[in-house]
N, C-alpha and C positions, 0 to 999 in steps of 0.2 A: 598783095594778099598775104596773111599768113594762118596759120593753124597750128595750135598748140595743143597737148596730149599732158596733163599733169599727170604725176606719180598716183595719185589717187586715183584715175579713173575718169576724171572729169577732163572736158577740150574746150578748145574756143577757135571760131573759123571766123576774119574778117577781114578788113582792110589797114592798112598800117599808112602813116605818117610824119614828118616831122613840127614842130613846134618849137618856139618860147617859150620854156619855163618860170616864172618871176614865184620867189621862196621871200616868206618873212624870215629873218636872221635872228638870234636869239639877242643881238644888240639894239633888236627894233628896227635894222634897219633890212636894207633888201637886196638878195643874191639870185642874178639872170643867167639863169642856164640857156643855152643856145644849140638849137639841133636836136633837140630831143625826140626819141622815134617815141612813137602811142600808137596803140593801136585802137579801131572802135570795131568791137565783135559783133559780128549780125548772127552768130548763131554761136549757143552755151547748149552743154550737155551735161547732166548728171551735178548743177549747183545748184543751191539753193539761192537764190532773190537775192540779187548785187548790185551795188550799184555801179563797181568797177574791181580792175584790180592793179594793186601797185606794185609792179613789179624790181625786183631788187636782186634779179640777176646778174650774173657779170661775164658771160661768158662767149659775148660779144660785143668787145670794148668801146666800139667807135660807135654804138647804140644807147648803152644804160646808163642812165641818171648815177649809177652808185659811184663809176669810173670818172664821173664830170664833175663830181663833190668831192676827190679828197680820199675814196676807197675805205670809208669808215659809213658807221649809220648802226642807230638801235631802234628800240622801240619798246615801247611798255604799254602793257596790255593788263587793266585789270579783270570787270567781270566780262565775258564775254557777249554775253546774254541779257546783260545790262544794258539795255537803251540809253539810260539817262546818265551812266556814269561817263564823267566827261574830261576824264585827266588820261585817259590814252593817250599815247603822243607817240610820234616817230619824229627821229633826229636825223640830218646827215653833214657829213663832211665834220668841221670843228669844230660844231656842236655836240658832238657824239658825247654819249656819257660813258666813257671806258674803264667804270667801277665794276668791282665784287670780284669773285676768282677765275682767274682764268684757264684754259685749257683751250687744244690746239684746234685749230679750224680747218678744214680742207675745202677749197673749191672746186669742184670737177664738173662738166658739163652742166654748168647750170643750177648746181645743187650746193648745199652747207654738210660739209659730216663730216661730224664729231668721234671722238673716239668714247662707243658707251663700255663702258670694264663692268659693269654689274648692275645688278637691281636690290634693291631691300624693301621690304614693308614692315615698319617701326624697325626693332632691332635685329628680325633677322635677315641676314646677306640670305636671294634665295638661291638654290642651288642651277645653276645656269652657265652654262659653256661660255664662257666671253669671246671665244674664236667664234660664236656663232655670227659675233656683231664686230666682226674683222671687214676690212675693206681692201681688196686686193689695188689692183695697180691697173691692171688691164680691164678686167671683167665689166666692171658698169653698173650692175644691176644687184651688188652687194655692200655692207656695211651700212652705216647710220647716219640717216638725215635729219638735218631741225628743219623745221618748214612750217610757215604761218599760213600758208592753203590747203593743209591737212587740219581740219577740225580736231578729229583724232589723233592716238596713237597708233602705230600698226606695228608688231614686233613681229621676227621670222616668227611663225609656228612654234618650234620646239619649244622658243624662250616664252611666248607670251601663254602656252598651257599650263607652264609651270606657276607663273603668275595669277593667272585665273583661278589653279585650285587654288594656291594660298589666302587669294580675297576669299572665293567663297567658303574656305572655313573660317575667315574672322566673321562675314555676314551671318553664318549659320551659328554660329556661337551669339551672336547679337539677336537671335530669335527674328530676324528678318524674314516677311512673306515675298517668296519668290513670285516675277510674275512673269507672263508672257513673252519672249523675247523671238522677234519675227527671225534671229541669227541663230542658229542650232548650238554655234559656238558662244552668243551671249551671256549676259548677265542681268535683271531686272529685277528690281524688288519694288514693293507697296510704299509709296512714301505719304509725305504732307504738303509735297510741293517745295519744300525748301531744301537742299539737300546736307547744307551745313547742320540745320536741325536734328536732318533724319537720324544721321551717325554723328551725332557728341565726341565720343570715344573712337573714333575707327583710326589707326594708327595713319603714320605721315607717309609716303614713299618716296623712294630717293633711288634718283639716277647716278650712278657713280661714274664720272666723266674723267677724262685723261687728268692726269698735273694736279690732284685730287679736290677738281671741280664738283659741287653738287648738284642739281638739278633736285629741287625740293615740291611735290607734291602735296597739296592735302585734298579734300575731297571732293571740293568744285571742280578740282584739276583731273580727278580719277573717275568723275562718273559725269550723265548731263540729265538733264531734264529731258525726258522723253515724251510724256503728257502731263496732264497737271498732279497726278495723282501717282505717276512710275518712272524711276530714274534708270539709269539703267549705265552699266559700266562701259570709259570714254576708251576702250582698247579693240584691238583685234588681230588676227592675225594675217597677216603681209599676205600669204597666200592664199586668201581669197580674194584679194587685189592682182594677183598673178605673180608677184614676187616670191617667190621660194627661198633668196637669201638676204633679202634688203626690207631694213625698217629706216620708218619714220616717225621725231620726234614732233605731233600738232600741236595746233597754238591752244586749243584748251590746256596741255599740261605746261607750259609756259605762261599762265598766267601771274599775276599779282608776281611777276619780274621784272627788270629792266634788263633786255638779253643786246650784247653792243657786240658787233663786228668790226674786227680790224683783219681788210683784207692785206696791205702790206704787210703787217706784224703776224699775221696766220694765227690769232687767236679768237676765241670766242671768248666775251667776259657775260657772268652769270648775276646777278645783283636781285635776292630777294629783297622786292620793295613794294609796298604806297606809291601807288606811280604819282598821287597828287605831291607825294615828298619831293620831287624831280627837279619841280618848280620852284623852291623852297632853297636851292643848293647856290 
């Protein structure tokens, strides 16, 4: 049996397994992973409609697929909410694509974090503590995670108000109708259903990462479709997840990248791309 409790909020309760693995190899030919635990959940809380999940933890060896490939693995993820786009791909082991800049990696209990040193929207750095997004040694429950089962992003508090106000004076400078937002803390405006449309002009945002890595945003990355007609901005703050000092970075704002883990080498490499370019190399 097992039960699992994500940093989001969301759990999965069911039975676990071992398995043969059998991988297409990027040479055509075919690589058999042996022993591999999976689990199948009989009961999900707080997800949305899945049909599984692939887990790429490490932080019990003699179980996860990352440790039996090689200790590398990426993944590129363009629109999220694209059905049809179909050059998503996830790498492991020698296939790994370990381009664009890199910056340092830590794995701890199960988790990826990064070291984030700042925020910007277009050119200005906003004013934001970087100790806020320090990660101690002991504690657990602090510093910054990348995580592709976080939709969102979640920054501590202090740092993600700060952010908030500065979108919403570019929205409100952009004559943007505010609308509804079921979060007291949210953000919503009137859109056309496209959201690249909506905002033409709405500046880029940039993650400023250790070793001076970029994590580059634009606006698919920073807000989602909410309904057909309201988007609504992809952030929040950590503590109303119960987190008071720990953020995490989701895979909406990693989109249209190619984000590669080297667990040996302790780096994370960042690679804005066309994930169909991948294919092309």
């Amino acid at each position: 049996m097992f039960t699992i409790l994500y940093a989001t909020g969301s759990s999965s309760e069911g039975v676990l397994a071992t398995e043969r693995f059998t991988f297409e190899s990027s040479d055509e030919g075919i690589t058999i992973v042996n022993d591999v635990v999976f689990g199948c959940s009989r009961k999900i809380s707080n997800t949305r409609n899945l049909m599984g999940v692939f887990g790429l933890a490490t932080h019990r060896p003699g179980y996860f697929i990352v440790k039996k490939m090689g200790n590398k693995f990426s993944y590129c993820i363009g629109n999220v909410y694209d059905k049809d786009y179909k050059y998503n791909q996830i790498s492991l082991g020698e296939g790994t694509f370990l381009d664009g800049a890199a910056t340092p990696l830590t794995n701890y209990r199960g988790l990826y974090y990064v070291d984030l040193e700042g925020i910007s929207l277009g050119d200005k750095r906003l004013d934001i503590d970087p100790n806020l997004f320090k990660r101690s040694t002991s504690y657990g429950k602090d510093g910054v995670a990348i995580d592709t089962g976080a939709p969102y992003t979640w920054l501590v508090s202090e740092a993600f108000y700060v952010l908030r106000a500065e979108i919403a004076k570019v929205t409100d400078g952009l004559g943007l109708t505010r609308q509804y937002d079921p979060h007291v803390w949210g953000l919503c405006y009137s859109g056309t259903g496209n959201i690249a449309r909506d905002l033409p002009d709405f500046p880029l945002m940039t993650f400023h990462l250790g070793n001076g890595a970029d994590l580059v945003l634009d606006t698919t990355s920073m807000f989602y479709q909410f309904s057909a007609r309201v988007f609504c901005l992809a952030f929040g703050p950590s503590g109303q997840k119960g987190y008071d000092y720990f953020s995490v970075i989701g895979v909406l704002a990693q989109q249209n990248h190619n984000i590669a883990y080297d667990l040996i080498g302790k780096k994370l490499y960042i690679q804005k791309i066309e994930c169909s370019l991948l294919d092309e190399d």
